[in-house]
LOBALO-186009 format. One record per residue: residue number from 1; z negated, y, x negated of N, C-alpha, C in turn. Coordinates in nm, 3 decimals, m for minus. Layout:
N
R   n     n.Z     n.Y     n.X    ca.Z    ca.Y    ca.X     c.Z     c.Y     c.X
R NUM       Z       Y       X       Z       Y       X       Z       Y       X
...
end
This chain:
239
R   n     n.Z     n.Y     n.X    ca.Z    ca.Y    ca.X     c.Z     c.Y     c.X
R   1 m34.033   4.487  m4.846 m34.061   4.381  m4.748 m34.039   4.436  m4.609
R   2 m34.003   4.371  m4.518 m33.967   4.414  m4.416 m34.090   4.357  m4.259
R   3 m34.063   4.376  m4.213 m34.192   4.373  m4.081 m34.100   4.273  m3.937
R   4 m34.183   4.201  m3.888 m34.101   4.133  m3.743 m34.024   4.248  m3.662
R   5 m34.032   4.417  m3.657 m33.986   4.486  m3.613 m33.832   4.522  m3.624
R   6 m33.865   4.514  m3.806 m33.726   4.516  m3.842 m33.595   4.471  m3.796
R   7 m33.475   4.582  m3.716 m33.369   4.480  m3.669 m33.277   4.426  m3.766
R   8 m33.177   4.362  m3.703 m33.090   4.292  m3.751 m32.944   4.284  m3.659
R   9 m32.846   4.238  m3.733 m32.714   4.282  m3.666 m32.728   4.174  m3.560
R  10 m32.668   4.266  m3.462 m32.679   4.192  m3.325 m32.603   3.997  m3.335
R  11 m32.645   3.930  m3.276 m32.616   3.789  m3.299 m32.632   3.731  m3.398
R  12 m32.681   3.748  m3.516 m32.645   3.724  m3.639 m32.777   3.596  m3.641
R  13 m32.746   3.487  m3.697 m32.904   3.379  m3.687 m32.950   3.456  m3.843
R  14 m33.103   3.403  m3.813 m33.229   3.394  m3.920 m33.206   3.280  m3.978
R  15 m33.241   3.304  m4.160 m33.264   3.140  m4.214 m33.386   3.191  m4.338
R  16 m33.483   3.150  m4.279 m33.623   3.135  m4.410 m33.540   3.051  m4.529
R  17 m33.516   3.092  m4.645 m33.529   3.014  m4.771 m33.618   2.994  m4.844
R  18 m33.685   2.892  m4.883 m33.814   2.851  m4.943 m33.764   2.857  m5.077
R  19 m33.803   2.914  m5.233 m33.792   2.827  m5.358 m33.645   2.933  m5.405
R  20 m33.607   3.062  m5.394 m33.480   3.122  m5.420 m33.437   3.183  m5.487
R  21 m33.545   3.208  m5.566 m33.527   3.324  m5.730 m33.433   3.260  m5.822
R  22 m33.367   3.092  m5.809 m33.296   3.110  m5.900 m33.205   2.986  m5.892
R  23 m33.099   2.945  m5.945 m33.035   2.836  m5.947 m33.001   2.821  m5.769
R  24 m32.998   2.703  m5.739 m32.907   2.628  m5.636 m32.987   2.739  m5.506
R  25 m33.120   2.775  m5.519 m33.196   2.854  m5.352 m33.135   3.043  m5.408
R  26 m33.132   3.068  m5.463 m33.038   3.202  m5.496 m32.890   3.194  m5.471
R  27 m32.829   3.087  m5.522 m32.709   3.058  m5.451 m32.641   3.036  m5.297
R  28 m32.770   2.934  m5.213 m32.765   2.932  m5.096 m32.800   3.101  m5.041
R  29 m32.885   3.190  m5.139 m32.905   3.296  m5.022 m32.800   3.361  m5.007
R  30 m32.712   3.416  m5.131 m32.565   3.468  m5.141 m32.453   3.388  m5.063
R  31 m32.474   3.263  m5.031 m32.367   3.180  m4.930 m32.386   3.263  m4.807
R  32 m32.538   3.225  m4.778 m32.574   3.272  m4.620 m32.581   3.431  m4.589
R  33 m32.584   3.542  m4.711 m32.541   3.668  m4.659 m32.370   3.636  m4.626
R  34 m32.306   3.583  m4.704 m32.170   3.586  m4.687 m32.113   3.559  m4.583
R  35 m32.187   3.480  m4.506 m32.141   3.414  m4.375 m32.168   3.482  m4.281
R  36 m32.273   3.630  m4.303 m32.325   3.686  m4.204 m32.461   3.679  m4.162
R  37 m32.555   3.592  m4.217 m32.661   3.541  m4.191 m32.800   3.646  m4.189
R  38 m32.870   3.672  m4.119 m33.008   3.744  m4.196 m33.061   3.627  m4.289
R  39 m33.119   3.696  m4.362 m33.197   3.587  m4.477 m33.324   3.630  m4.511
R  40 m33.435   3.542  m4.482 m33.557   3.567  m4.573 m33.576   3.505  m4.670
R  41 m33.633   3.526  m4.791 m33.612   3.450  m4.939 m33.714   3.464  m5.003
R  42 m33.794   3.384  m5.076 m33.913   3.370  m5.139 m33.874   3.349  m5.233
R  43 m33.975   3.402  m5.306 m34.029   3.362  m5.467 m34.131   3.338  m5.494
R  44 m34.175   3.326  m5.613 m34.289   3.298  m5.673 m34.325   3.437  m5.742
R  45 m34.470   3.480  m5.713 m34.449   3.640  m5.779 m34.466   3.675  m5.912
R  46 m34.367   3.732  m5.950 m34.325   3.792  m6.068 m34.178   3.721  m6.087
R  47 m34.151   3.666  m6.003 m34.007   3.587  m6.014 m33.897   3.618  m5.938
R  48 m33.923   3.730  m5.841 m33.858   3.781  m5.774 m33.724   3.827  m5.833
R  49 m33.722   3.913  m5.904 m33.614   4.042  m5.984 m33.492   3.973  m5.937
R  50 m33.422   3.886  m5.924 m33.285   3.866  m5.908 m33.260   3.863  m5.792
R  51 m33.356   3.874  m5.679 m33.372   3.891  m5.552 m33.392   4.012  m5.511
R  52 m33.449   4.085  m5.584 m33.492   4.243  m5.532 m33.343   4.336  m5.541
R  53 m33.272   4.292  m5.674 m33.179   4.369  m5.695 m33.067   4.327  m5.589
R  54 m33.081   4.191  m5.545 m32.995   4.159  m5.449 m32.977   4.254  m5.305
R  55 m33.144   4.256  m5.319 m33.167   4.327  m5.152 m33.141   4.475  m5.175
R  56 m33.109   4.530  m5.326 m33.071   4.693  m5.283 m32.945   4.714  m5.222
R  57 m32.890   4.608  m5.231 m32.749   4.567  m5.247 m32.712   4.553  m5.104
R  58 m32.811   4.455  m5.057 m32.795   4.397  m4.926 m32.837   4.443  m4.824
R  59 m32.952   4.522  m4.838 m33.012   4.659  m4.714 m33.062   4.544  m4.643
R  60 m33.075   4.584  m4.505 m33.110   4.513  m4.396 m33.106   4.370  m4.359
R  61 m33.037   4.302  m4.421 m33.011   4.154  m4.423 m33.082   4.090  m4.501
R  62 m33.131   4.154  m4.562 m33.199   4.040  m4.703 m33.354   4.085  m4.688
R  63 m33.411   4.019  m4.669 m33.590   4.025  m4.705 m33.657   3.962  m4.785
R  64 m33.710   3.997  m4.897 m33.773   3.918  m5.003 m33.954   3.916  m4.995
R  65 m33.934   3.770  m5.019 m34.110   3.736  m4.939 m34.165   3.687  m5.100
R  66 m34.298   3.700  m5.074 m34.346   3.622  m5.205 m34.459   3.513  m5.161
R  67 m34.444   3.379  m5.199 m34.499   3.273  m5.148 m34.497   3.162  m5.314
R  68 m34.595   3.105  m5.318 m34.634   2.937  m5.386 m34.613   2.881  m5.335
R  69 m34.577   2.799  m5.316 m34.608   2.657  m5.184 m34.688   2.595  m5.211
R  70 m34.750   2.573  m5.319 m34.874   2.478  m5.362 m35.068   2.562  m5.377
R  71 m34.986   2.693  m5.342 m35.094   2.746  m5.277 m35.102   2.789  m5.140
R  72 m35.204   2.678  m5.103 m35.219   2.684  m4.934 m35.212   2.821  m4.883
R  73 m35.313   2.896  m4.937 m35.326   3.008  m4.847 m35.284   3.112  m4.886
R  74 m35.162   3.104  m4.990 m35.038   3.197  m4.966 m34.957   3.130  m4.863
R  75 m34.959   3.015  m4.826 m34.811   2.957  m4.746 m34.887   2.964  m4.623
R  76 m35.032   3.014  m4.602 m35.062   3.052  m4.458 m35.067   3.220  m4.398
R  77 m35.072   3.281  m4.555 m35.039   3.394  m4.522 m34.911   3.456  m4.496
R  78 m34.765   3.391  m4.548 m34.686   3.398  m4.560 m34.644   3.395  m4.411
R  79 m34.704   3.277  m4.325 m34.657   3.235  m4.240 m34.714   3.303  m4.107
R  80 m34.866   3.371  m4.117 m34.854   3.544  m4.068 m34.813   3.634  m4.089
R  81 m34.736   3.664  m4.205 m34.671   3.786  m4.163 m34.551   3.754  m4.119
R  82 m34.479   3.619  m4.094 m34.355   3.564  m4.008 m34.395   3.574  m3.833
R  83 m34.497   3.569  m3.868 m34.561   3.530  m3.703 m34.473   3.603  m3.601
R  84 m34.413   3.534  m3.465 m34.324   3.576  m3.396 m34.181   3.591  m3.433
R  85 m34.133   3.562  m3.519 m34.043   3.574  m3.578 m33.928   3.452  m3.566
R  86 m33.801   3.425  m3.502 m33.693   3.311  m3.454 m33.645   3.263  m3.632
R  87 m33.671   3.178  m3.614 m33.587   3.099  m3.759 m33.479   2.994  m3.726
R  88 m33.335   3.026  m3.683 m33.289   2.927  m3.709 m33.272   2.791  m3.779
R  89 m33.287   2.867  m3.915 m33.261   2.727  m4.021 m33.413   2.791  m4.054
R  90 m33.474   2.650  m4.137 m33.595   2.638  m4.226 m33.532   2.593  m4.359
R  91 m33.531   2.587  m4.427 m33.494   2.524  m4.570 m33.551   2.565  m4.685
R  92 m33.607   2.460  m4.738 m33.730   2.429  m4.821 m33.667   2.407  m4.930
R  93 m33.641   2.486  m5.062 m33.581   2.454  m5.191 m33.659   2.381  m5.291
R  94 m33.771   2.487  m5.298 m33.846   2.456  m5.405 m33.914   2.309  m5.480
R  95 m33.902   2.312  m5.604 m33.848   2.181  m5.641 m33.906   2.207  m5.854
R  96 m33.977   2.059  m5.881 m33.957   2.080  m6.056 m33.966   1.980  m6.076
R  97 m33.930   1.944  m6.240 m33.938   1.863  m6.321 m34.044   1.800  m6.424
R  98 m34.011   1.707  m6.491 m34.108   1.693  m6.618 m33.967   1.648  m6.660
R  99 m34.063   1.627  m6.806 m33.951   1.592  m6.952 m33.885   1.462  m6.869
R 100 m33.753   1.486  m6.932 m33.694   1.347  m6.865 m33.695   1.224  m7.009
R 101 m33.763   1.265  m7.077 m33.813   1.155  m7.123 m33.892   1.027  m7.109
R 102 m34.023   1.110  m7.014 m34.142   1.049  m6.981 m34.111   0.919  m6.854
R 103 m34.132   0.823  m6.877 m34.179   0.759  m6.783 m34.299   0.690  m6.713
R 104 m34.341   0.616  m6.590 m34.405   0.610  m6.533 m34.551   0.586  m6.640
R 105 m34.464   0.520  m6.742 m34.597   0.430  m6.822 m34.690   0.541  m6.951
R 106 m34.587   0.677  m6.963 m34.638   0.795  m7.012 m34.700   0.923  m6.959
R 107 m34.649   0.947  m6.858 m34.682   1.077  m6.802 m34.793   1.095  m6.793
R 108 m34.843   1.169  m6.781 m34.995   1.230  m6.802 m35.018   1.257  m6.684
R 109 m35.144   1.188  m6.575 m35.205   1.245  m6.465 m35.188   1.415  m6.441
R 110 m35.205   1.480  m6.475 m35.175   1.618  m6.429 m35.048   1.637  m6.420
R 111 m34.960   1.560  m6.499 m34.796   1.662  m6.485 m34.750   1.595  m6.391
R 112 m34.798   1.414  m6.348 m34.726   1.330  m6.239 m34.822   1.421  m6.119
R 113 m34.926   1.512  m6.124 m34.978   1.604  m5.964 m34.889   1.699  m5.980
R 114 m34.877   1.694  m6.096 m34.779   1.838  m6.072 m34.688   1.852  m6.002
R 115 m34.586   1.727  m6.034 m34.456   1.730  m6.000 m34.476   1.641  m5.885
R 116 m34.569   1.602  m5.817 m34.583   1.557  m5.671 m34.613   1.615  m5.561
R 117 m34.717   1.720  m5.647 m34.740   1.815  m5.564 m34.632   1.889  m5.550
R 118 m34.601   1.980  m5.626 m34.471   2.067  m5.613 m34.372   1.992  m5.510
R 119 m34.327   1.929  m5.514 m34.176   1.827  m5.476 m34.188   1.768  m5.324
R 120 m34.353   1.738  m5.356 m34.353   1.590  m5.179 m34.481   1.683  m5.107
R 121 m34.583   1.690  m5.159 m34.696   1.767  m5.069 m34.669   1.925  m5.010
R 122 m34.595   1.979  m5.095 m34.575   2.184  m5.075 m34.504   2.179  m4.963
R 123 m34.366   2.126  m5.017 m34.285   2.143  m4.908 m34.287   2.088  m4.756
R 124 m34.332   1.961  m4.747 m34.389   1.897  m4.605 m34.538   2.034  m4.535
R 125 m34.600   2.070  m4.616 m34.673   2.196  m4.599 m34.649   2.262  m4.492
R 126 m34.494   2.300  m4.616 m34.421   2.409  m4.548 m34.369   2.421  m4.420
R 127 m34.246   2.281  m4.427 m34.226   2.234  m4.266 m34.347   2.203  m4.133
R 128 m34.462   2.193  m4.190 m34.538   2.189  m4.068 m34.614   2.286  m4.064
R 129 m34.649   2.400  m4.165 m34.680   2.540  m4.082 m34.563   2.609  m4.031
R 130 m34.462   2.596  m4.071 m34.309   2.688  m4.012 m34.208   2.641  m3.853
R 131 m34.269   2.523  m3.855 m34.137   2.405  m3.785 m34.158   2.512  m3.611
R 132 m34.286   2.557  m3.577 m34.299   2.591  m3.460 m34.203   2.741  m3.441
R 133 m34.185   2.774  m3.557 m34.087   2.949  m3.529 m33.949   2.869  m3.553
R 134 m33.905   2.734  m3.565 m33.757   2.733  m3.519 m33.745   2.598  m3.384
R 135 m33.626   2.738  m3.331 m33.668   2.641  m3.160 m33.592   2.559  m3.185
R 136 m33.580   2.496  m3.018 m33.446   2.359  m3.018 m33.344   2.437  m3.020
R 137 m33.261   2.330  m3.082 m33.167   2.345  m3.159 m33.103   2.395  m3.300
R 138 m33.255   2.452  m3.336 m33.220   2.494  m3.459 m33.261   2.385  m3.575
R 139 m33.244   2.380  m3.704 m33.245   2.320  m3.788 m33.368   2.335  m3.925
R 140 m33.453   2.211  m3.962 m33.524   2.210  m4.055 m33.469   2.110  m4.196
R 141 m33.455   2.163  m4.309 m33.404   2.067  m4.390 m33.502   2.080  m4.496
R 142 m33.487   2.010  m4.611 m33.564   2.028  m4.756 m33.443   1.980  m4.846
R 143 m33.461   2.050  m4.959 m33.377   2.017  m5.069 m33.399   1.806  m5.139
R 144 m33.342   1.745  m5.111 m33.377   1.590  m5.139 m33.295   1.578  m5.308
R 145 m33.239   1.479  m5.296 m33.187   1.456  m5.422 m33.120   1.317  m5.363
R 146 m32.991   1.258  m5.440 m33.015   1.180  m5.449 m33.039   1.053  m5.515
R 147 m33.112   1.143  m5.598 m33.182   1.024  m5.710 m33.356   0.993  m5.657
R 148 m33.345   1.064  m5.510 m33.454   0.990  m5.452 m33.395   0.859  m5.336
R 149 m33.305   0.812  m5.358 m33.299   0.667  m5.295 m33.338   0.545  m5.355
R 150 m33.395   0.508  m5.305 m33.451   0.364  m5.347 m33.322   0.235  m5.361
R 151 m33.207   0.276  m5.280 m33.094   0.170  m5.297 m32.987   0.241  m5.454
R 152 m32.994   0.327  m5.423 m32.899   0.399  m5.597 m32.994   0.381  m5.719
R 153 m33.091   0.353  m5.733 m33.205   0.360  m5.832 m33.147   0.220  m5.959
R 154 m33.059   0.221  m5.967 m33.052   0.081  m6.075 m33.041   0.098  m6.218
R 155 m33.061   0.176  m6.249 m33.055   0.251  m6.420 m33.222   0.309  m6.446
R 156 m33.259   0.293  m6.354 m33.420   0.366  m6.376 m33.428   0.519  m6.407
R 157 m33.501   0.586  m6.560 m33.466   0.721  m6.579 m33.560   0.794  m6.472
R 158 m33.546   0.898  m6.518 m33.611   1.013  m6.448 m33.692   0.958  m6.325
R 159 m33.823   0.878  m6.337 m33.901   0.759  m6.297 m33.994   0.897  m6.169
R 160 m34.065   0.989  m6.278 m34.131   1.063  m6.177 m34.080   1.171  m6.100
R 161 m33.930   1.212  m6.096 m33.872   1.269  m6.073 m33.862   1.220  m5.918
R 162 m33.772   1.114  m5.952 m33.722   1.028  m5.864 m33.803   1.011  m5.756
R 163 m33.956   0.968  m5.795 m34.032   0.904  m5.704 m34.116   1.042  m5.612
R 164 m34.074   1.159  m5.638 m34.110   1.265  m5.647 m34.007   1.305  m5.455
R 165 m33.906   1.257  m5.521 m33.785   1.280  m5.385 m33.837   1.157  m5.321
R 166 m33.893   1.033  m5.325 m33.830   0.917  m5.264 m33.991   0.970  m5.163
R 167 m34.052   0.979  m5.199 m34.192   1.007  m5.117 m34.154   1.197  m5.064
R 168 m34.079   1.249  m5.058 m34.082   1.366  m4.982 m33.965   1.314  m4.866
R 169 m33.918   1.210  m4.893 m33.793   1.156  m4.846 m33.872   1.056  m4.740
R 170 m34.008   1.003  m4.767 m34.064   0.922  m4.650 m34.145   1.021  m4.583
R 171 m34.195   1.128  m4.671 m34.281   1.224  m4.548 m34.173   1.286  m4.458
R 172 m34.063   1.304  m4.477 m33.976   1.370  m4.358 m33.898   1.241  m4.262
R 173 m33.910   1.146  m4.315 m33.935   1.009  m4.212 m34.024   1.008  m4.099
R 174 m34.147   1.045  m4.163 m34.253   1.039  m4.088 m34.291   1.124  m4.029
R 175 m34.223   1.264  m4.059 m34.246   1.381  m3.981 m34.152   1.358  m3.791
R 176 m34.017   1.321  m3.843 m33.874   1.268  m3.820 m33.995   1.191  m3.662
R 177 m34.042   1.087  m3.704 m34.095   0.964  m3.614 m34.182   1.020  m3.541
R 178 m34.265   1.098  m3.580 m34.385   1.205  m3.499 m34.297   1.273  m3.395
R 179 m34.211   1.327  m3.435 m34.139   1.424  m3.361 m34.014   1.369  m3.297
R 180 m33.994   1.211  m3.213 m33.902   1.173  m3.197 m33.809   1.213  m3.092
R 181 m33.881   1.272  m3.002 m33.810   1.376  m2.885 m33.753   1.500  m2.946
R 182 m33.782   1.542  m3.057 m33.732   1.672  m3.072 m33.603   1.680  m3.094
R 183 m33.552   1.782  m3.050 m33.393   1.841  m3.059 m33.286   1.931  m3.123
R 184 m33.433   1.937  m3.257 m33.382   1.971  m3.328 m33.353   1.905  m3.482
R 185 m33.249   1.937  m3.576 m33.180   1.872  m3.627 m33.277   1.866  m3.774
R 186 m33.298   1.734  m3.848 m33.377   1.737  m3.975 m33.305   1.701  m4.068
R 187 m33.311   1.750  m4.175 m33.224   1.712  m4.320 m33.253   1.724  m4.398
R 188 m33.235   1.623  m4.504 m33.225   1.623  m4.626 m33.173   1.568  m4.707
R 189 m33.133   1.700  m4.795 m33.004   1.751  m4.868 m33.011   1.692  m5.032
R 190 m32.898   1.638  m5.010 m32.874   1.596  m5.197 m32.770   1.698  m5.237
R 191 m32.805   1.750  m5.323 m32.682   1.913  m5.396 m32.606   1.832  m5.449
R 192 m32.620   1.664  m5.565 m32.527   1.639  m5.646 m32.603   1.727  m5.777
R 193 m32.531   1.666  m5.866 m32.604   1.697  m6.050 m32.547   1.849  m6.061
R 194 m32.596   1.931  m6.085 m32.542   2.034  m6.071 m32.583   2.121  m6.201
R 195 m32.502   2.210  m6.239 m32.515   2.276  m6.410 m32.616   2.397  m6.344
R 196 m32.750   2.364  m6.365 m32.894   2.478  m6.376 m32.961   2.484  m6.441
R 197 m33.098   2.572  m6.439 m33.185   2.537  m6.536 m33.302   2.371  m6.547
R 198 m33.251   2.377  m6.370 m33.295   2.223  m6.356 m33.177   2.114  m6.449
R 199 m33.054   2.127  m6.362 m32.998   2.036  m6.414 m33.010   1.993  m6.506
R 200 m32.937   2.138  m6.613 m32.883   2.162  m6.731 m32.732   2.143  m6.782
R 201 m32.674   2.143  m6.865 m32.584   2.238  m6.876 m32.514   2.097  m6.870
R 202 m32.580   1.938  m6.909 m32.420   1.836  m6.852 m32.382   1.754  m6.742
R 203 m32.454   1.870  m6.641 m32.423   1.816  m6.488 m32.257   1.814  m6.473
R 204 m32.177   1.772  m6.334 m32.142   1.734  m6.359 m32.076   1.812  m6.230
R 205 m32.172   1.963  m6.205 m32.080   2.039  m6.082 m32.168   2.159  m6.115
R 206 m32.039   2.259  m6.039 m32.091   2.367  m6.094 m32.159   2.439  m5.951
R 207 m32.233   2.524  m5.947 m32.321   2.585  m5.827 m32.199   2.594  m5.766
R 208 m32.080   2.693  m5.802 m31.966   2.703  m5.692 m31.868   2.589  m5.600
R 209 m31.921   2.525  m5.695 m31.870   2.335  m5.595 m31.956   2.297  m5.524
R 210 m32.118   2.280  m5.549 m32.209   2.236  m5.478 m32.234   2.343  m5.369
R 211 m32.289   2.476  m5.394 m32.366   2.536  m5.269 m32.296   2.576  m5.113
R 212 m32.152   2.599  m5.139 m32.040   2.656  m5.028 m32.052   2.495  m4.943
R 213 m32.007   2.336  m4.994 m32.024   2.305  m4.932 m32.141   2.206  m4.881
R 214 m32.215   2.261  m4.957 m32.364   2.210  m4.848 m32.371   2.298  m4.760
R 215 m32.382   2.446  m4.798 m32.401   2.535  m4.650 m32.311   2.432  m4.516
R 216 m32.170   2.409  m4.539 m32.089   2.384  m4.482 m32.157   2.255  m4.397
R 217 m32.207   2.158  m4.460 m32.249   2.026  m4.444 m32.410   2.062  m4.363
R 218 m32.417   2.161  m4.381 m32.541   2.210  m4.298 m32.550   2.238  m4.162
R 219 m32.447   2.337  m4.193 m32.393   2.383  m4.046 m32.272   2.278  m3.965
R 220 m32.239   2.185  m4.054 m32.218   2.098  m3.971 m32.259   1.977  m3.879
R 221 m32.418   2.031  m3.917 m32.513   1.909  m3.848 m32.644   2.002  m3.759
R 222 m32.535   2.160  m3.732 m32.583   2.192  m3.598 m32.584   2.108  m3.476
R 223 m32.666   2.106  m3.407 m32.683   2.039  m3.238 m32.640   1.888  m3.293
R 224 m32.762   1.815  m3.411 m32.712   1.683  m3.407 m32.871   1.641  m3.448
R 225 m32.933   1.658  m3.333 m33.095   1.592  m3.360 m33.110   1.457  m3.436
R 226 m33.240   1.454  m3.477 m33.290   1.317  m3.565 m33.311   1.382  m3.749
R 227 m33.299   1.330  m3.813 m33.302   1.290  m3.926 m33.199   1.253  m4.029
R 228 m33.103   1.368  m4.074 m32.988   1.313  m4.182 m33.009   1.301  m4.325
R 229 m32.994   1.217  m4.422 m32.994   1.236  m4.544 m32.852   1.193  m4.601
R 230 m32.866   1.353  m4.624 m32.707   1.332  m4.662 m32.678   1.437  m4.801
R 231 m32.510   1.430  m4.859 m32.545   1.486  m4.974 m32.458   1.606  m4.941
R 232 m32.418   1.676  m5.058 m32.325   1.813  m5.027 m32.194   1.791  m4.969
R 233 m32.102   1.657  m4.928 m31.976   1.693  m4.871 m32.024   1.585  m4.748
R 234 m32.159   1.590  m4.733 m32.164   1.516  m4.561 m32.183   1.378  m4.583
R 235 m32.185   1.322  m4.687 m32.191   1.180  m4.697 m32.338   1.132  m4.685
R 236 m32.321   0.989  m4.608 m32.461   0.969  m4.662 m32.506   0.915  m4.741
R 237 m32.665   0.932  m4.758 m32.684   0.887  m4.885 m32.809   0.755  m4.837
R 238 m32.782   0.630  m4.910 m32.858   0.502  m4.856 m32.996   0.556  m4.873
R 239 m33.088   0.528  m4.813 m33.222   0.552  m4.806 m33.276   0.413  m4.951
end
């Protein structure tokens, strides 16, 4: 683990990754060393390993943090030992499922907290203990979906999933409206069905199609304040 002391190559921006031990937030961290980026990257602990081996690799650029998001006071401790620390980008991965069997009229009270908590409460958490270490102009996003729109929804399916994005999708509305002067840029990101352990194997893109250009679609909504929901090639996606 590395300390606020720790340098970094001259010019190079900071990007906190929330949620990165595996699938689509491990992918984004390998985009953003590639580009040059410092990177900080969380896990969940004991979930680290594909990250640690990354950082022997990566030396100085890569810092591996260990954080819950659904435990408060790891995501407040987390966020002292950031203390003082410039974050360009914020980006909030972390993200789960239930059986995609279940719908609204089955799920069991604990697995619909589960997957609400995890999905809509952690991550809004996150953005409002973190949002103050990235200045203007820099950028806060969360991983969305977009099978959290309420206008694409016409097949039903994946009921708590869905409603899981569509309510993390109004708390960054509402974050968005609180913060209507701000100048810096908010997003959230639809990857597209993608072959993970989320997905699973009959998505319908592979990490190397999805993650290059969301980075891309990211950084292309540098210095463009407000609120985008958009998906991996920039499009938007209907609320």
């Amino acid at each position: 683990m590395q300390t606020p002391s720790t340098p970094k190559a001259a010019g190079s921006k900071t990007v906190l990754l929330i949620g990165a031990s595996r699938g689509l937030g491990f992918a984004m961290v390998q985009e953003y060393l590639k580009r040059g980026w410092h990177v900080i990257a969380t896990a969940r602990e004991g979930s680290s390993g594909k990250l640690d081996a990354l950082a022997a690799t990566a030396g100085s650029t890569l810092e591996v943090e260990t954080v819950d998001i659904t435990i408060p006071a790891q995501v407040a401790a987390l966020r002292g030992r950031l203390a003082g620390r410039r974050l360009d980008l914020l980006f909030v991965n972390a993200g789960v499922k239930n059986d995609d069997r279940e719908t609204i009229a089955d799920v069991s009270t604990d697995e619909f907290v589960r997957v609400m908590v995890t999905n809509s409460l952690s991550p809004m958490r996150v953005i409002e203990a973190f949002e103050a270490l990235v200045p203007p102009g820099g950028t806060l996003g969360v991983m969305s979906s977009g099978q959290g729109s309420l206008t694409n929804n016409t097949n039903g399916n994946y009921e708590v999933y869905r409603g899981s994005k569509a309510a993390l999708n109004m708390f960054m509305r509402s974050f968005a409206a609180r913060h209507h002067d701000d100048t810096r840029t908010l997003l959230l990101m639809a990857p597209g069905w993608v072959r993970t352990e989320m997905g699973g194997p009959d998505a319908r893109l592979s990490i190397d199609e999805s993650i290059p250009n969301l980075v891309d679609t990211i950084t292309a909504h540098d210095a463009r304040p407000g609120l985008h929901y958009v998906d991996y090639l920039g499009r938007t996606v209907p609320w």
